[in-house]
C-alpha positions in Angstrom: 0.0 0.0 0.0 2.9 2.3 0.8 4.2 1.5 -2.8 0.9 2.8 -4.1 0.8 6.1 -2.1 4.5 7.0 -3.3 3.4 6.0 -7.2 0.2 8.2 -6.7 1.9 11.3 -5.3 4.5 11.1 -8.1 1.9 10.9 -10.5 0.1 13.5 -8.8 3.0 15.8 -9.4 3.5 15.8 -12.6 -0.5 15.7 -13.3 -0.3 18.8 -11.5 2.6 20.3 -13.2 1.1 19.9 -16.3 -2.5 21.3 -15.9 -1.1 25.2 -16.2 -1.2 25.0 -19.5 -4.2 27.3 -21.1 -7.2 24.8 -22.7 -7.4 24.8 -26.4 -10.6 25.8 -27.9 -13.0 23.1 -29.7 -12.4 21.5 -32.4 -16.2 20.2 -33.2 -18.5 21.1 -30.4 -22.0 20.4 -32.3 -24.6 22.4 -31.0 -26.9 19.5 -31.2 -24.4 17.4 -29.2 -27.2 16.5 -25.8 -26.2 14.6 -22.7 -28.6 13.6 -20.4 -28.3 10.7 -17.0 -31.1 9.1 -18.8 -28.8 8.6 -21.6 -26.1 7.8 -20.6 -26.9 5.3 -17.8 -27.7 2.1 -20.5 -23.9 2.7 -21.8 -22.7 2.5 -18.1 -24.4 -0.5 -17.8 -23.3 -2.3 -21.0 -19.4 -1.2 -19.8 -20.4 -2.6 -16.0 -22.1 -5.8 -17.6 -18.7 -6.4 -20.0 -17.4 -7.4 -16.9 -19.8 -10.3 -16.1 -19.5 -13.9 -17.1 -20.2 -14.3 -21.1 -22.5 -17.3 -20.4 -24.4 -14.7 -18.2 -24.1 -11.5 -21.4 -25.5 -14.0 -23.3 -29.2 -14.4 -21.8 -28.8 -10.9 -20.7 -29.2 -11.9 -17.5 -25.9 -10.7 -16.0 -26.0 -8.7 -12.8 -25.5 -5.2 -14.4 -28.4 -6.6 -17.6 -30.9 -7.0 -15.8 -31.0 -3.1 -14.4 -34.9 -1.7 -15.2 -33.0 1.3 -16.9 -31.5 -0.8 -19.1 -33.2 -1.7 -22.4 -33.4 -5.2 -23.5 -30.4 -6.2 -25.7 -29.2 -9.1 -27.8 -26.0 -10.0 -27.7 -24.2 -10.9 -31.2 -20.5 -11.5 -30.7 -17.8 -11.1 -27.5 -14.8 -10.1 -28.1 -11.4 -11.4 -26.3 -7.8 -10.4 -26.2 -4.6 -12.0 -25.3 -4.9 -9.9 -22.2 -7.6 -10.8 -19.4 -8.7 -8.0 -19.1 -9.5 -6.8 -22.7 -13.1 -8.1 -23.3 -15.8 -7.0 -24.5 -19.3 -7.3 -26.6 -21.2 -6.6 -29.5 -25.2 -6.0 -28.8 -28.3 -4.6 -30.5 -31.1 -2.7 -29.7 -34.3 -1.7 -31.7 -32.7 1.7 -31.9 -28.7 1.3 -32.3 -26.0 -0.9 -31.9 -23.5 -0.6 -29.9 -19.8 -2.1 -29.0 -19.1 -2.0 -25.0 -15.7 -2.9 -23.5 -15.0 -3.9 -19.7 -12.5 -1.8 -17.6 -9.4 -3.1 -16.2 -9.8 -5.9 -13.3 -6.7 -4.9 -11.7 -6.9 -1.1 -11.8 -3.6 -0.2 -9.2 -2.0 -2.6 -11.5 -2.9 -0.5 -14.7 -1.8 2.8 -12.9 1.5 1.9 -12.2 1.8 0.8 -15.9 1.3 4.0 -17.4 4.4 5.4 -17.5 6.0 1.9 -19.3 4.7 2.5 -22.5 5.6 4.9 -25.7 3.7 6.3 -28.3 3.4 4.8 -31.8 1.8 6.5 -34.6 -2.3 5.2 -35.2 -2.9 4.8 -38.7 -0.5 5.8 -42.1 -4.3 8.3 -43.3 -3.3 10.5 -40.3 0.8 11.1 -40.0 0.8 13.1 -36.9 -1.6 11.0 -35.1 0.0 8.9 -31.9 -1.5 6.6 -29.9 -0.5 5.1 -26.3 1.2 1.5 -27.3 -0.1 -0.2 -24.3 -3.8 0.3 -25.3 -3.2 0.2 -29.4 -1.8 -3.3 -28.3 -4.4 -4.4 -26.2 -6.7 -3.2 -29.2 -5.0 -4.6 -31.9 -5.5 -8.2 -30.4 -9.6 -7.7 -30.8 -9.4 -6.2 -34.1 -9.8 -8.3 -36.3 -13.3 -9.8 -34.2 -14.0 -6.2 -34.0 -14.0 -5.8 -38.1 -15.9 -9.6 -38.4 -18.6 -8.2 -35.7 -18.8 -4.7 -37.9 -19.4 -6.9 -41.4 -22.3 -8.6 -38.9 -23.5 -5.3 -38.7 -23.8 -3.9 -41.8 -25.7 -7.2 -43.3 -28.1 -7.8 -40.7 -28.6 -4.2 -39.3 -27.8 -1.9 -41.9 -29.8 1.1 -40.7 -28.4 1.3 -37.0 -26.2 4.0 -35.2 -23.3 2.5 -33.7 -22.2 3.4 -30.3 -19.0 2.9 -28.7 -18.4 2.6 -25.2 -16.5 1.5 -22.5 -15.6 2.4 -18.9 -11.9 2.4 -17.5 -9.5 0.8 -20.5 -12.7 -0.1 -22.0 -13.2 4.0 -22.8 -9.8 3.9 -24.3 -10.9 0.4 -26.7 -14.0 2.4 -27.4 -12.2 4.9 -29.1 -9.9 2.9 -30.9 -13.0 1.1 -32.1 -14.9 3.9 -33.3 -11.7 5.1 -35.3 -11.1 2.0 -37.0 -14.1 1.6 -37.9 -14.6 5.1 -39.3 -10.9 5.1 -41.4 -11.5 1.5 -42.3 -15.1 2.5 -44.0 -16.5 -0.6 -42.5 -19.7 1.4 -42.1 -21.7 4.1 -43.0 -24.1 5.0 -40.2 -22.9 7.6 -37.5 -20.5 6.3 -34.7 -20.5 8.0 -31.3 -18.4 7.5 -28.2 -19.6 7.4 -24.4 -17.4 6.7 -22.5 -16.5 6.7 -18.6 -13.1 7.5 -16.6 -11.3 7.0 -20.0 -7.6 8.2 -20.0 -5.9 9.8 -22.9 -5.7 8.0 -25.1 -3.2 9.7 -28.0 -1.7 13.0 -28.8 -3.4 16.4 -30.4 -2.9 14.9 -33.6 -5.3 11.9 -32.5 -7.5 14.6 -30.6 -8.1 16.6 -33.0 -8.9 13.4 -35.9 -11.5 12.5 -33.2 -12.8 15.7 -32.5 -13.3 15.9 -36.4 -15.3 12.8 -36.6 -16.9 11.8 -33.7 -19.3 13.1 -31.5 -17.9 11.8 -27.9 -19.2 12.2 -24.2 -16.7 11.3 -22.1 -17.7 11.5 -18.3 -15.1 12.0 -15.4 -16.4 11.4 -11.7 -15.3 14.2 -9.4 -11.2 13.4 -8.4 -10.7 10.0 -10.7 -7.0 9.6 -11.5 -7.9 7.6 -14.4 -8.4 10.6 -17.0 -5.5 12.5 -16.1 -3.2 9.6 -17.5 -0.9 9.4 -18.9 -0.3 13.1 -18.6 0.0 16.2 -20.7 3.6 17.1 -19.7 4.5 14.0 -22.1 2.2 14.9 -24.9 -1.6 13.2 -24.3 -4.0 15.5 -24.9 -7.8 14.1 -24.8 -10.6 14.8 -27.0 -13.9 16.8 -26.5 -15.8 16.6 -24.6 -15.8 16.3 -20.7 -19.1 16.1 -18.7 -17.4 16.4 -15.2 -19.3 15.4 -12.3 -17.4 17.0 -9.9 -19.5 16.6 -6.6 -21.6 13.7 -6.8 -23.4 10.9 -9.7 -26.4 13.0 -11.0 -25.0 16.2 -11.7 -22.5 17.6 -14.1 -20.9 20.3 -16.0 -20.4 20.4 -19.5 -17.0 21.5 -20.1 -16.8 22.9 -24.0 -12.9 23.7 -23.7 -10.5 21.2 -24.4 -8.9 20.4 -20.9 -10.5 22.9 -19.6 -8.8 24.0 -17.0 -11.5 24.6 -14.2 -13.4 21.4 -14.9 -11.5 17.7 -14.0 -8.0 19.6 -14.3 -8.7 21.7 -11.8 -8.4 18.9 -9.9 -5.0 18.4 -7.4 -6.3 15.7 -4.8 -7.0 12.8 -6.5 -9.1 9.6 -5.3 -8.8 6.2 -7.4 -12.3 4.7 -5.8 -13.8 7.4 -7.5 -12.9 5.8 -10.8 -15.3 2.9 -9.6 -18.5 4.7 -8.9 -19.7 6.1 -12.1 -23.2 8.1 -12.0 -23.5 7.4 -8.8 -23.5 3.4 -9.3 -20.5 1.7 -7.5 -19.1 -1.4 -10.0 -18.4 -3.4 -6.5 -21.4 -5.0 -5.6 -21.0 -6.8 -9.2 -17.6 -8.8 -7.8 -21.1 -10.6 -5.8 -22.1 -12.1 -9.0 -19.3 -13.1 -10.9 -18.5 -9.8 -13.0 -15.6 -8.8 -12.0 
């Protein structure tokens, strides 16, 4: 435990350090872009129920599926990496689609690996985009079941949105997927991103390719670490746009700026359990019932 303190102080440092810098304005802040709790509380709940038992995602009767909030889904593919923890599934409902990735199982774990891992550039279509190698790896061993699942898609449910989503890591597959997916031209329907406690993912080059493509709502609850990693003092930069939650579950602030600096960077003190209580519903009580 004493090892963990030290590795979040440090990181607290340099997170710290690098939060003077002024916000840069919006790239693509559509003035139809809405967020609601309502709205997003189904994608929580498809990144919660990722971490359930397949057999379980299947039925939809997982733990986190079975939530009265929740519309009824049908699973149509899972998709597993050479890492435990990267997993994930493909669902429908009468209204979209949608491709929801778990977070990691062993979050201190994940933390400490931050720092380990360089950038490499994303795709040859955009030169000066670079991606963190950890999670373009951890990607890049679903991809191909990602682009089979997509080709599902398009024949059997041509006229769907697709949604990406993902808490944790899962945020960070969610936007790797939605890229893809977008450069590879594997569909033509709109692709948006929710995600929840996603870190950065790339640099401004990646940034700015997502903040010209995608509509994304990317939540951060009140002090998580998680989205202020790896930091900006090394050249991450995220997307747009935050909806902080900076007191409690239900309420937020839309934050228009990128990183702007008196929403989630204002932030010095920063609490890892509240990376694991996302509009106000705690992932725990789920280890009860084999997600986990």
């Amino acid at each position: 435990m004493r090892r963990l303190s030290i590795s979040i102080a440090f990181l607290s440092f340099f997170i710290i350090f690098s939060s003077f810098s002024d916000g840069r304005k919006v790239v693509n802040d559509p003035s139809d872009q809405k967020f609601s709790y309502d709205d997003a509380f189904p994608f929580l709940m498809y990144s919660y129920a990722a971490t359930c038992q397949p057999t379980d995602i299947k039925t939809w009767g997982c733990y986190w599926c079975k939530n009265a909030k929740t519309p009824l889904v049908k699973p149509i593919a899972f998709l597993s990496g050479e890492n435990s923890d990267v997993f994930g599934f493909v669902g429908v409902t009468p209204t979209y689609a949608f491709f929801a990735y778990r977070g990691s199982a062993n979050v201190w774990n994940w933390v400490d690996n931050f720092l380990a891992w360089p950038y490499v550039p994303f795709h040859d279509e955009i030169p000066n985009a670079w991606v963190h190698d950890g999670f373009f790896r951890d990607y890049l061993s679903i991809r191909q079941q990602v682009l089979d699942a997509s080709d599902i898609l398009r024949k059997n449910y041509p006229n769907l949105p697709i949604i990406t989503t993902g808490h944790s890591l899962g945020g960070a597959l969610a936007v790797f997927t939605a890229a893809d997916l977008r450069i590879s031209n594997k569909t033509s329907q709109p692709i948006n991103i929710w995600s929840f406690g996603c870190p950065r993912v790339g640099n401004k080059g990646f940034a700015d390719y997502l903040n010209s493509n995608f509509v994304h709502r990317r939540s951060v609850n009140q002090r998580d670490l998680v989205p202020h990693l790896p930091m900006k003092s090394i050249g991450y930069l995220h997307d747009n746009t935050e909806y902080w939650f900076p007191t409690n579950g239900t309420s937020w602030v839309k934050c228009p700026q990128t990183e702007q600096p008196d929403c989630s960077d204002s932030v010095w003190d920063y609490h890892i359990w509240d990376h694991l209580k996302y509009l106000g519903v705690d992932i725990n009580p789920g280890f009860n019932y084999n997600c986990m």
